[in-house]
N, C-alpha and C positions, 0 to 999 in steps of 0.2 A: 244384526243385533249384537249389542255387548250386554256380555255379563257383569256390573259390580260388584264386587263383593266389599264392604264397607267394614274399617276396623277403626270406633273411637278410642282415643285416648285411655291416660294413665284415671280408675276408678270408675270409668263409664261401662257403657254396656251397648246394647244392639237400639235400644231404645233412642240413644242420644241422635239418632239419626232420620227419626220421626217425620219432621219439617221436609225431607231433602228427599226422601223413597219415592213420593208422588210423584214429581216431576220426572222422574229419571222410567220410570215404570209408564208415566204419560206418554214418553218420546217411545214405547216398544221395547224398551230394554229390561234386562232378567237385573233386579237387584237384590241383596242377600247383605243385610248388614248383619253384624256376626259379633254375637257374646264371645268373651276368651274367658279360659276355665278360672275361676275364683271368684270372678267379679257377676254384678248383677244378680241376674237368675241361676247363672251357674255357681254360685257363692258355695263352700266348702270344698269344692273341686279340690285338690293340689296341683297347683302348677310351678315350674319354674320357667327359665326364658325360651328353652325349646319345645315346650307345651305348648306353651299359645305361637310359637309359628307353625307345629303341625297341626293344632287348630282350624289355622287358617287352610293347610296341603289338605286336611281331611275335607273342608267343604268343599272346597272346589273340588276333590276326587269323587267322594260321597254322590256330588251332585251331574257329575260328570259333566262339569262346565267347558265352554271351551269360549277364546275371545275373551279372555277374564280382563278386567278392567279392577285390578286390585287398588285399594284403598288405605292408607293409613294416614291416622289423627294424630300430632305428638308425640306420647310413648310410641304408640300402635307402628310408626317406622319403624320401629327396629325389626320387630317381625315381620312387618309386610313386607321390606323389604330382604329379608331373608328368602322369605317363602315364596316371592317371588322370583329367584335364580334356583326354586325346588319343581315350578311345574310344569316348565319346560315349554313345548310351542302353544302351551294353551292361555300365554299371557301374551293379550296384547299391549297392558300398558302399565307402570304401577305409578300410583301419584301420592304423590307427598304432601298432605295438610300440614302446611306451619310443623315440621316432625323433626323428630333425631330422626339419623338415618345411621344405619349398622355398622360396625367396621369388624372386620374377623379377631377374634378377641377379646374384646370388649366389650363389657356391659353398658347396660343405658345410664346406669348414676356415675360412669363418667363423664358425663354433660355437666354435672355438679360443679361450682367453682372450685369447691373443696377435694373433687375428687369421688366426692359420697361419702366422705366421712361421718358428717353430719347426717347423714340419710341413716345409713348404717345403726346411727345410735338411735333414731326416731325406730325405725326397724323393731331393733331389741326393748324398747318402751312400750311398743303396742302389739308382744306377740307375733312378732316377723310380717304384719302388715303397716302399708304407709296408708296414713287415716287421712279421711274425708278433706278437703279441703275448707276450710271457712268461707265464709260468702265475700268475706274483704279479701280474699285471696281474686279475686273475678274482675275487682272496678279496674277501669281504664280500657278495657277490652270491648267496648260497645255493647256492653250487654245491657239490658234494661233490670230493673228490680224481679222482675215478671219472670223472665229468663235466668237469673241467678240461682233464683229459689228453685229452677225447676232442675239445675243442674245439684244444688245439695240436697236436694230432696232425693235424687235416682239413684245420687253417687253412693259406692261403696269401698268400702276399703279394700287396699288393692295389695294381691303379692308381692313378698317382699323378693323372695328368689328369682321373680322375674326380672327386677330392675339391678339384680346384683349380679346375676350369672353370665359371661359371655355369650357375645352373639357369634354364629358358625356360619360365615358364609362360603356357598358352594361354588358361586357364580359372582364376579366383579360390578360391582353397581354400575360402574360407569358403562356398564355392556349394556346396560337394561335402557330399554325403551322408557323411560320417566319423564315427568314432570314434576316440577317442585311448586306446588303455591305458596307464596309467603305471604302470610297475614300482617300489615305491616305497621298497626298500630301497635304490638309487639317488637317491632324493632323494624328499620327499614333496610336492612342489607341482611342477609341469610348469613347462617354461620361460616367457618372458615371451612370445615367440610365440606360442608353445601355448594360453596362457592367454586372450592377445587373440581366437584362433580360435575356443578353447571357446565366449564369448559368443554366437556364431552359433547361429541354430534349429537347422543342419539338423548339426551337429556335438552328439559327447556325450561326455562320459568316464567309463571304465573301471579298476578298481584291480586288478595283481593282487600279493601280501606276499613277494615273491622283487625279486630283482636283475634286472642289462640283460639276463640270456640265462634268459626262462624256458621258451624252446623245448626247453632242456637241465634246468632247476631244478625246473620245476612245468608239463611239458608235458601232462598232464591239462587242469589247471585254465587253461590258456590254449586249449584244442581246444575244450572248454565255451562260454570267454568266444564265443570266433568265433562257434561255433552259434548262441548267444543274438543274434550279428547278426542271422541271418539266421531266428529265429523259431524253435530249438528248444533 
């Protein structure tokens, strides 16, 4: 039996993951999709970007998981992937949804074309959070109108310290047991990171024909991809 622990994206929460828990909890497995402090339920918390990777070290310790099948959405790579080279033999896999993925140093809003400049200044306009996305931020991604609304509706505005603070990694990605799924109406070839990492033995990649959120688009067919990690 694996453990998931699930981490959605940049203003999501534990909820986004709704559709995908059954399945995976069908097959006998422990799942644990997981709020990070600010966002959601946890809203007021303070976080910055080493908060919510220990976040994620505190569940899986918390819970005393082991065979962890860590998960991260988009933003949520950057910690997953952190927190992943923090718990040592109790991961067996971490997977990368359509995600940045960490480099030591670096924050996540250098994904930004600008750098994050522009981030930066949204930032200091709303109070040091990056607000809600609009619903026309979603079309082309296969969502339905149904699914859109469910995603502005949960979303909440998200720390801004998390997305500017460097990421600390302990442990070299390209060590990690991963997989990368790339969602490829989003783009069809993974970034240049991405790509440099795929080379690695112990990394693989995964397609699935929806956009960044197919925890909402095509949450079947990504509950499957996961299982096939871990052998069913």
């Amino acid at each position: 039996m694996a453990n998931f622990v699930l981490v959605a994206g940049a203003r999501l929460g534990a909820w986004a993951w709704d559709d995908v828990v059954p399945q995976l909890r069908a097959a006998g497995h422990g799942v644990y999709p997981l709020t990070l402090s600010g966002l959601a339920d946890k809203q007021g918390l303070p976080a910055g970007q080493q908060t919510h990777v220990q976040d994620i070290v505190d569940e899986v310790v918390r819970r005393d998981l082991h065979e962890v099948v860590l998960v991260g959405h988009s933003y949520a790579g950057v910690p997953v992937g952190q927190a992943a080279g923090r718990i040592g033999d109790r991961l067996q896999r971490v997977v990368f949804v359509d995600s940045s993925v960490p480099a030591d140093g670096v924050p996540f809003s250098a994904v930004f074309p600008d750098g994050g400049v522009g981030l930066k200044t949204t930032l200091g306009e709303n109070g040091g959070f990056w607000p809600v996305a609009p619903a026309a931020h979603f079309d082309g991604h296969g969502l339905t109108a149904e699914q859109i609304g469910r995603i502005v509706a949960g979303a909440t505005p998200h720390p801004g310290a998390t997305l500017t603070e460097p990421a600390e990694l302990v442990r070299r990605l390209a060590e990690l047991p991963a997989t990368y799924i790339l969602c490829v109406l989003g783009g069809a070839e993974p970034s240049e990171d991405v790509a440099a990492l795929l080379v690695s033995e112990h990394w693989r990649r995964a397609e699935l024909e929806t956009g960044h959120w197919p925890m909402f688009s095509q949450p079947d067919e990504l509950a499957r991809l996961l299982l096939g990690e871990v052998g069913q």
